[in-house]
C-alpha positions as CSV (number, residue, x, y, z in Angstrom):
1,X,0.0,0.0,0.0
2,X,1.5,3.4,-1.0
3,X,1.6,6.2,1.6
4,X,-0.5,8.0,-0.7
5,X,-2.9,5.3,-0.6
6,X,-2.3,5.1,3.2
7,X,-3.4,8.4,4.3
8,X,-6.7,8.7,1.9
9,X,-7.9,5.5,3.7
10,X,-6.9,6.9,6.9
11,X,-8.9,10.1,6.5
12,X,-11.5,8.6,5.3
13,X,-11.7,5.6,8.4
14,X,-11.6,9.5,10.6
15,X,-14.5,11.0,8.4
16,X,-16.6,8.1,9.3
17,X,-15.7,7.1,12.6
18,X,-16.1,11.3,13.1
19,X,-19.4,11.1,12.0
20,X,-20.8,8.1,14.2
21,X,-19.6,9.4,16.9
22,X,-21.8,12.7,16.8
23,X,-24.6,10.6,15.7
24,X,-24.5,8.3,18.4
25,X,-24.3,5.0,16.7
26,X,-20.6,4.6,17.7
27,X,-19.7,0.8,19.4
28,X,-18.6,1.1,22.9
29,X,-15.4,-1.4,24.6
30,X,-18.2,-3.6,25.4
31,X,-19.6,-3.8,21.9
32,X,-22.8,-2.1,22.8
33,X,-24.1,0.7,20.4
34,X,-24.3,4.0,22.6
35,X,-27.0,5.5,24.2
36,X,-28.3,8.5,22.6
37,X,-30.4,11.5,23.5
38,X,-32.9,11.4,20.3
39,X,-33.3,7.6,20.4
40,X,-33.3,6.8,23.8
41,X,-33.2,9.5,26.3
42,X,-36.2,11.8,24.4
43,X,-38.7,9.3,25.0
44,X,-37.9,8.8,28.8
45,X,-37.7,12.4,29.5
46,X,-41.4,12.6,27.0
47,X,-42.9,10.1,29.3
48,X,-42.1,10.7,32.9
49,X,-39.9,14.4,32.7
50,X,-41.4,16.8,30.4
51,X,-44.4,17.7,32.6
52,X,-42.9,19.6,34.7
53,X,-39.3,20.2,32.8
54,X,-40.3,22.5,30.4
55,X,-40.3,26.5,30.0
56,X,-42.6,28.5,32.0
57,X,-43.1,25.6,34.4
58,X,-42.4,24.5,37.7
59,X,-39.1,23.1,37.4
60,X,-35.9,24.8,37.3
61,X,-35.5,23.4,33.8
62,X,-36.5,22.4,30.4
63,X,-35.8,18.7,29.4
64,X,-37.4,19.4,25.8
65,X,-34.2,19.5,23.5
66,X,-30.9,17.9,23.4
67,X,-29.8,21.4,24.0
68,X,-31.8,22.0,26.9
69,X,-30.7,18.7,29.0
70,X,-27.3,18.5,28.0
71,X,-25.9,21.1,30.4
72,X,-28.2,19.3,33.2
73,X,-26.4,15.9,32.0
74,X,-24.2,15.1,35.3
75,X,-27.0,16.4,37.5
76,X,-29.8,14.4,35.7
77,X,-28.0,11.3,36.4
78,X,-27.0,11.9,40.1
79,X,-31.0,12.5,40.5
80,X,-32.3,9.6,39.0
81,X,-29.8,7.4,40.1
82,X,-30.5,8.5,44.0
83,X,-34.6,8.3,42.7
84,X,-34.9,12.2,43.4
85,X,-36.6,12.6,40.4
86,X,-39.2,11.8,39.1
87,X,-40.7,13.1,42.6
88,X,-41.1,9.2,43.4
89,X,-39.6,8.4,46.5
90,X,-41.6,5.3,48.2
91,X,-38.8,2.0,48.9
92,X,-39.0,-0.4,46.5
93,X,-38.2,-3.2,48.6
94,X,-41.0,-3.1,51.2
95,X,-44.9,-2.6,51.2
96,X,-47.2,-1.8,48.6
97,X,-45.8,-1.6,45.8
98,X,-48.8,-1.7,43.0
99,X,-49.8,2.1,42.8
100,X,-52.7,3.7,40.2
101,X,-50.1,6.4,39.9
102,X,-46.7,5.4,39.4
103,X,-44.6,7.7,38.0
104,X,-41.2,6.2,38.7
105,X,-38.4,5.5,36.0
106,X,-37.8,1.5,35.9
107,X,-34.6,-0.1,36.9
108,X,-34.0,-0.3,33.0
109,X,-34.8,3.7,32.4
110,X,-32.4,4.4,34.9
111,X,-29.7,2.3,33.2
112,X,-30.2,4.1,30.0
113,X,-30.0,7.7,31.8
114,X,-26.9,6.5,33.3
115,X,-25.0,4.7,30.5
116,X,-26.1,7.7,28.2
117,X,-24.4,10.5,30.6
118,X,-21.5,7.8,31.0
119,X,-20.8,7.5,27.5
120,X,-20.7,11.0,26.7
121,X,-24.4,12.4,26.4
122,X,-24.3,11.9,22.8
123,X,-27.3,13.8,20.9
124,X,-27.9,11.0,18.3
125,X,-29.6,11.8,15.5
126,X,-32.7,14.1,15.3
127,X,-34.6,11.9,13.0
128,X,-34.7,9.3,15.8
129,X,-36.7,12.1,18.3
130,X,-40.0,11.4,19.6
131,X,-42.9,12.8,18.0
132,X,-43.3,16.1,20.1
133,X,-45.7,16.7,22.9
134,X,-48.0,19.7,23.2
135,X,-46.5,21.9,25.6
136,X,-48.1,22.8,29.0
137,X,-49.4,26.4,28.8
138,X,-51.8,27.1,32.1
139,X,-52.1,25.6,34.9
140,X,-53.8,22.0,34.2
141,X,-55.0,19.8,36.4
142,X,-52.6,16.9,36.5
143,X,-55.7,14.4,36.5
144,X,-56.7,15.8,32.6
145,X,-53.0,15.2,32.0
146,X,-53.3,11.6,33.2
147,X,-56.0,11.2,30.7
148,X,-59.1,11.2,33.3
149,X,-60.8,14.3,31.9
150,X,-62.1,17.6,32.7
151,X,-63.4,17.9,36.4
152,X,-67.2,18.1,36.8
153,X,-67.0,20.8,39.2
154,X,-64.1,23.5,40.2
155,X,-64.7,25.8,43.1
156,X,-61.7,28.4,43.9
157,X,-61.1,30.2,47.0
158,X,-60.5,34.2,47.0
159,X,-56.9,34.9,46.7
160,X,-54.6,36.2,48.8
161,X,-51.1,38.6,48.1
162,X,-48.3,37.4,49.6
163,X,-45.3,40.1,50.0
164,X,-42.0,39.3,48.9
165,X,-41.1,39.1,52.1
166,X,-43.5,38.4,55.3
167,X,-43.9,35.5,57.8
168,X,-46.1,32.4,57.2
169,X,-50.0,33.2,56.6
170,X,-52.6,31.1,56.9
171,X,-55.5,32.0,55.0
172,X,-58.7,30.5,55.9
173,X,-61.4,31.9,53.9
174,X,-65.0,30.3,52.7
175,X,-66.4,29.3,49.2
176,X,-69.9,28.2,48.4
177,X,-70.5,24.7,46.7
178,X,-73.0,25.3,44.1
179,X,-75.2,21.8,44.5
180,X,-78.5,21.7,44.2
181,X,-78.8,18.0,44.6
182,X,-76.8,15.6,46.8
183,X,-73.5,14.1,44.7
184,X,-70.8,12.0,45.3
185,X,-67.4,12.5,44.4
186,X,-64.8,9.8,42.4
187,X,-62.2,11.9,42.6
188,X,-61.0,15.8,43.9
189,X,-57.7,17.7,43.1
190,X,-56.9,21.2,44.8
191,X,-54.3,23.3,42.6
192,X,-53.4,26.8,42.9
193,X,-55.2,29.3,40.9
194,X,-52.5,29.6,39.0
195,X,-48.4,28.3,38.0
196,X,-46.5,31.2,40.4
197,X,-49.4,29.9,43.6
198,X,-47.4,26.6,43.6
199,X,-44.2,28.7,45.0
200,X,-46.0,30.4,48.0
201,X,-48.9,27.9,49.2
202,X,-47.7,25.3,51.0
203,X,-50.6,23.6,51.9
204,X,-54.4,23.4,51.3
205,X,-56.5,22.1,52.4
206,X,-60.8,21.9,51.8
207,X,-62.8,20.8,54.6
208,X,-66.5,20.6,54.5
209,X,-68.9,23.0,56.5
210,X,-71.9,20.1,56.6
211,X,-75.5,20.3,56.3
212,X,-77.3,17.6,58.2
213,X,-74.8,14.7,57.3
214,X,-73.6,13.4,60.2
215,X,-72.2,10.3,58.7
216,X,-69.8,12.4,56.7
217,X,-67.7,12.7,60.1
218,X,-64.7,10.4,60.8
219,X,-65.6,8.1,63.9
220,X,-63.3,5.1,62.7
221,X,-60.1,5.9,64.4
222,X,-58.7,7.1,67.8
223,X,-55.7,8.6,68.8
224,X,-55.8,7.8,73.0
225,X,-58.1,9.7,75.5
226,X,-57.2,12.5,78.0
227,X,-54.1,14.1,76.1
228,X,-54.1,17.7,77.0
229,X,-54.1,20.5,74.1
230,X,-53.6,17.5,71.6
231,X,-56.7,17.7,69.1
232,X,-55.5,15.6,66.8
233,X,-59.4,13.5,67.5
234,X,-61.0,16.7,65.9
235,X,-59.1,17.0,63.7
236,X,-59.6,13.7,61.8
237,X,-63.3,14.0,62.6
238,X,-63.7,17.1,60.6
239,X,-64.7,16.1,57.2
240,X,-62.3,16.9,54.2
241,X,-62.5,16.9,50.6
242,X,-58.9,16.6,50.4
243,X,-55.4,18.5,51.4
244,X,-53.0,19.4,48.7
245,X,-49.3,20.4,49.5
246,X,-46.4,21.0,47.5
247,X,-46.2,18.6,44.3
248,X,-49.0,16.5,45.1
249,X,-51.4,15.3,42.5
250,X,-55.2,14.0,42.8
251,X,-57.1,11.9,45.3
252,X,-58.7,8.8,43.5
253,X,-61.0,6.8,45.5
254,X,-61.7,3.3,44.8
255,X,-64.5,1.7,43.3
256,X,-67.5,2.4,44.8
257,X,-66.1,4.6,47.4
258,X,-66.6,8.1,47.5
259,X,-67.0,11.3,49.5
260,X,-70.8,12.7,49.5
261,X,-71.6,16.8,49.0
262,X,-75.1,17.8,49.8
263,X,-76.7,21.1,48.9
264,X,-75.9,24.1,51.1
265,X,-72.7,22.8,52.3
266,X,-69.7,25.2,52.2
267,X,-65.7,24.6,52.0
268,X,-63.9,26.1,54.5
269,X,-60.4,26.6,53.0
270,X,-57.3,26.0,55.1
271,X,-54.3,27.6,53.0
272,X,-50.4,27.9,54.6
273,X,-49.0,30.4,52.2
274,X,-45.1,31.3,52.6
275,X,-43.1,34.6,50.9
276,X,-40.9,33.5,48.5
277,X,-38.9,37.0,47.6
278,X,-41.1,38.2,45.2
279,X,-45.0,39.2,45.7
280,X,-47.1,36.4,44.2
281,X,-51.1,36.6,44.5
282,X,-53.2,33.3,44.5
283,X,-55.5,31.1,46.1
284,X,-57.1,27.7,45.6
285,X,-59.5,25.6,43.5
286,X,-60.9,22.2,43.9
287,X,-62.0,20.3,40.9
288,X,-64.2,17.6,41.9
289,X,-65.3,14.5,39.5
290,X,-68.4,13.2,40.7
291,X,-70.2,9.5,39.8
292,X,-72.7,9.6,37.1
293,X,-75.8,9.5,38.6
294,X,-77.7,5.9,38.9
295,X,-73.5,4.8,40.2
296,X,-73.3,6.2,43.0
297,X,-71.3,4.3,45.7
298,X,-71.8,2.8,48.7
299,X,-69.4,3.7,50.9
300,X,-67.6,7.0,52.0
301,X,-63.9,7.5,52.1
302,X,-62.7,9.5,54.7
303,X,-59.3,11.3,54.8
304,X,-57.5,10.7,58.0
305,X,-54.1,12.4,59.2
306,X,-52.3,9.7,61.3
307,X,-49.8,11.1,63.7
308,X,-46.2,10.1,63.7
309,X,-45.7,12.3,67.1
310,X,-46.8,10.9,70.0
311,X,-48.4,12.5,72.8
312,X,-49.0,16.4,73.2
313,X,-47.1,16.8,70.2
314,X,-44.0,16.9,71.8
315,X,-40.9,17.3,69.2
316,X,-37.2,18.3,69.9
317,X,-34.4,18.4,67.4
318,X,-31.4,20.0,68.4
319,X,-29.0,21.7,65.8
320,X,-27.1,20.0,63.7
321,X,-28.8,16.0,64.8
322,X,-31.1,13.4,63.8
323,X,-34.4,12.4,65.6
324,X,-37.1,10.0,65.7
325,X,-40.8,10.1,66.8
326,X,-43.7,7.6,66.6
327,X,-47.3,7.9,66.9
328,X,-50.2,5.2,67.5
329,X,-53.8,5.5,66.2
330,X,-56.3,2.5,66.9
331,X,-58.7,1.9,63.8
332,X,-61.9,1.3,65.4
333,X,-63.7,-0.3,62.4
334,X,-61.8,-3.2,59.5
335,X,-60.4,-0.6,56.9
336,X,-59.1,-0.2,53.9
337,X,-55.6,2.2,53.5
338,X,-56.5,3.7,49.9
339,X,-53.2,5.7,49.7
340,X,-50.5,7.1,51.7
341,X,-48.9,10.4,51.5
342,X,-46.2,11.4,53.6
343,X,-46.2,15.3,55.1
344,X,-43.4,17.2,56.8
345,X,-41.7,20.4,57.0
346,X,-38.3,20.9,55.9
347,X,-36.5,18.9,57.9
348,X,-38.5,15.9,57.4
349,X,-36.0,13.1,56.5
350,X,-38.3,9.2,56.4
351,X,-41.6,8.4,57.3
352,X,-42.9,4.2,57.8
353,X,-46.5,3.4,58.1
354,X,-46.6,-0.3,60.1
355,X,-50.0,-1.9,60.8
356,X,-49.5,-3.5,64.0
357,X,-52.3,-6.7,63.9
358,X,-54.7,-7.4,67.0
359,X,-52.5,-10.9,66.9
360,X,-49.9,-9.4,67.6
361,X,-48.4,-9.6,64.1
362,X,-47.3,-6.8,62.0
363,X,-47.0,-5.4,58.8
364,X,-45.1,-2.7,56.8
365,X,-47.7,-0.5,54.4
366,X,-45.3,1.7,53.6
367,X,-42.0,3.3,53.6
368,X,-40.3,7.1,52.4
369,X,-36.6,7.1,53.3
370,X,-35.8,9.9,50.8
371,X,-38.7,12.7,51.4
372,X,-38.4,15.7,49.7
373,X,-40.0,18.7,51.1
374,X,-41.0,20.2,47.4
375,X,-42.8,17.1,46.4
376,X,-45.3,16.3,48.9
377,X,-45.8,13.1,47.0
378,X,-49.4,11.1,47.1
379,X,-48.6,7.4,46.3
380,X,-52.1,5.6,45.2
381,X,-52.7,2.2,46.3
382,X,-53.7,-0.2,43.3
383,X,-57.7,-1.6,44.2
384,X,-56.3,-5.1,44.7
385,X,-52.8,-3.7,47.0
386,X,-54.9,-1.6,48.7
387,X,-54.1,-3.4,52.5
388,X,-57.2,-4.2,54.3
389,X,-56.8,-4.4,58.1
390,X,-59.7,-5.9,60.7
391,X,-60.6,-3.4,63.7
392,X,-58.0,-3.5,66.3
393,X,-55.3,-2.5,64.0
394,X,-52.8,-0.2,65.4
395,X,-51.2,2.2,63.2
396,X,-47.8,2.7,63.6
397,X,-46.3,5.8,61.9
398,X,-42.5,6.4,62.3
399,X,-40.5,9.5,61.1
400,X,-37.1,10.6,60.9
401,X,-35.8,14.1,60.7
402,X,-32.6,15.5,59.6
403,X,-31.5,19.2,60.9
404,X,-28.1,18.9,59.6
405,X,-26.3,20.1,56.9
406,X,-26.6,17.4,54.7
407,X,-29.8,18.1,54.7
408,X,-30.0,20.5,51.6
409,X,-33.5,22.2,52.1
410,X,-32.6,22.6,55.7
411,X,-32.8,26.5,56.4
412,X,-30.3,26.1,59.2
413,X,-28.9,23.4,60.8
414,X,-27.5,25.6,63.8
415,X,-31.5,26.2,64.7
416,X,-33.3,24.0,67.4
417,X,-36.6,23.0,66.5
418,X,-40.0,22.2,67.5
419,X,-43.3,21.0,66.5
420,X,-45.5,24.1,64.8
421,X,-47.0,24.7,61.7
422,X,-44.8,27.4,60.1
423,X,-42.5,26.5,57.3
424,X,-39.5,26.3,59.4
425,X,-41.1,24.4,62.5
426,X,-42.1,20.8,61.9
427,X,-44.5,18.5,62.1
428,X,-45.5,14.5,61.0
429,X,-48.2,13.0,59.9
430,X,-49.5,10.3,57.0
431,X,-52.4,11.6,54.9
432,X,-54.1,8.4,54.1
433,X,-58.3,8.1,52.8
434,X,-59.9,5.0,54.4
435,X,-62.7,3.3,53.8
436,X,-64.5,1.3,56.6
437,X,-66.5,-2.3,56.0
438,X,-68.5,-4.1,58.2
439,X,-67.7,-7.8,59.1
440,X,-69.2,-9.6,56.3
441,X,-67.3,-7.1,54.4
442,X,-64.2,-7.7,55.8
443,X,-64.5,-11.2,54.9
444,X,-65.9,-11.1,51.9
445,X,-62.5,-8.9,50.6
446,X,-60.5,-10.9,51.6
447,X,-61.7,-14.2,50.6
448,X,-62.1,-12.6,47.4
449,X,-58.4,-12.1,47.4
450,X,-57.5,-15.2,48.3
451,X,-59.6,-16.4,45.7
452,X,-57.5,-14.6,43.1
453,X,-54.1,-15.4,44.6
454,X,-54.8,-19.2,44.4
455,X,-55.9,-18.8,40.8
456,X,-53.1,-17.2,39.8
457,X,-50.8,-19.2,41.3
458,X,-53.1,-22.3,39.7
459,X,-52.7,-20.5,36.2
460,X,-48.9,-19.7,36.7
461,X,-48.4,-23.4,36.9
């Protein structure tokens, strides 16, 4: 072979190994084709990112174009490899784990993340992109993006302006349902009145002002008798369409299970709004999804906040430690756990829910070792997951807080705190909507489960 020869074929093997290489399709040492953004990453980030990663939106980024992640690339993979993001933080190796929700990456989705920021965050080539998706313009209800549809009914709050700089308010004014027939509810979802509300309102949350419905008021469960200035009792007796917080989504009841509105009831709004350094006004809106009429259920699902503090709400965490509480509620009635949504403050670290069996037995429901305060996620038990307890049942909620500086929304580590309701105090408790049955009830689920369980283990043979 000349040297002429030599160096044509050279440059040419460069050209093409040149132009694989910025179109992704290069082999890596282990013979594997490289991951690439268009072919690979697009469709992850489509599915399970773009949401909220796009302009105008919530998140500090957009995750549309190659040119919009690559930047993010080392970040994006130290997030999804920890399972920051997506906002779905529930264990994988203990308790339910069959949600109506789920909006966590697979083991495999993470691989490709990972390999793709290993290997270079190649772009790949733009013919291989997803089709786009329509962009998020206002401030939809994430049920209609889930594909469940429009809400029946959407009743806001007045709004409130926050300064750019104040202490914590909590707004608590009153809206008018306009009913003028008794309906049930399938589903609620409270969202800000609009994308800048989701920086200042913490929480929200609607409770009912009834009219003649006594039965709409949670008697199910009990927190221990004679604790002074601990109304934790009342509390979960006072009816509630639902509570909202930071990055939360919808409350979707089960089958034939339901919360009932009659005519001339009111919501009474319950809104913790926090400055933010600039002056946002907003309030709150409910969109409720009610049963057609002629399917309306037979049983009421009522949203209880069991404490993870136990007695007189006593909580201490010195600077710069880690602390534990625990708190007990009996269940009165056999239940159903629809759901389980974990709620702290900023300092809020892990949170188990253990049902603790009248045999003495127990059993974990659920487990958050890596909460994040800005995504007060609300993780939806699948109908046939959904654990059914019988009356007795102790429920055992443990959390874990972190006031050090490792903790990165922690304000300051240097600052003792206690229980309160401001953004910078703390407090522990599992949102969860149960549904009580009666004894034949009881059994009848649970022979029905069994049921299944033996046939699929019959088929799967």
């Amino acid at each position: 072979m000349t040297n002429s020869i030599f160096r044509g074929w050279r440059v040419n093997v460069l050209v093409i190994a040149a132009a694989l290489s910025l179109l992704g399709m290069a082999v890596d040492a282990r013979g594997a084709t490289q991951v690439t953004f268009s072919k690979d990453v697009a469709p992850i980030f489509q599915a399970k990112c773009q949401e909220c990663h796009q302009p105008n939106s919530i998140a500090p980024m957009s995750l549309i174009t190659y040119q919009d992640a690559r930047p993010w690339a080392r970040a994006i993979r130290e997030r999804v490899i920890t399972r920051q993001m997506p906002p779905w933080h529930l264990d994988r190796s203990v308790g339910v784990q069959k949600f109506k929700n789920d909006m966590s990456l697979t083991d495999e989705q993470v691989d490709t993340i990972v390999r793709w920021v290993d290997d270079g965050a190649l772009q790949g080539d733009p013919k291989d992109l997803p089709p786009p998706k329509p962009l998020v313009t206002d401030n939809e209800w994430q049920a209609v993006r889930d594909g469940l549809g429009p809400p029946d009914l959407i009743i806001q709050s007045p709004e409130y302006t926050m300064p750019a700089q104040h202490q914590d308010v909590w707004f608590r004014p009153m809206s008018d349902i306009p009913l003028t027939e008794p309906r049930w509810a399938r589903m609620v979802e409270i969202r800000p009145t609009n994308l800048k509300g989701r920086r200042i309102i913490h929480h929200s949350i609607a409770y009912l002002v009834l009219n003649n419905d006594p039965e709409a008021i949670n008697t199910g469960t009990a927190n221990g008798p004679g604790r002074v200035r601990d109304d934790d009792d009342l509390v979960n007796r006072r009816p509630q369409l639902m509570e909202w917080a930071i990055g939360k989504g919808y409350d979707l009841f089960r089958p034939g299970t339901g919360k009932l509105i009659v005519p001339g009831e009111k919501i009474a709004w319950d809104q913790h709004i926090h400055a933010v350094g600039e002056q946002i006004t907003a309030g709150s809106e409910i969109g409720i999804w009610l049963y057609k009429k002629g399917e309306e259920p037979k049983k009421r699902s009522y949203l209880v906040g069991f404490t993870g503090i136990r007695g007189n709400r006593f909580l201490d965490i010195p600077p710069n430690s880690y602390a534990q509480t625990e708190g007990f509620t009996v269940l009165k009635e056999n239940a159903v756990l629809e759901n389980f949504q974990p709620h702290f403050h900023l300092r809020g670290k892990s949170m188990q829910v253990e049902a603790i069996l009248p045999d003495g037995g127990s059993q974990i429901v659920s487990y958050v070792g890596n909460f994040n305060f800005n995504w007060m996620t609300n993780y939806i038990f699948a109908d046939d997951a959904a654990p059914v307890f019988p009356k007795g049942t102790v429920i055992h909620v443990t959390a874990w807080y972190d006031n050090t500086r490792n903790n990165k929304n922690n304000p300051d580590p240097d600052q003792w705190v206690g229980y309160g309701d401001r953004t910078v105090d703390e407090m522990a408790h599992a949102w969860i909507n149960v549904v009580y049955l009666t004894d034949d009830e009881y059994k009848s689920l649970l022979e029905a489960r069994k049921s299944k369980t033996t046939k699929a283990t019959t088929d799967g043979n």
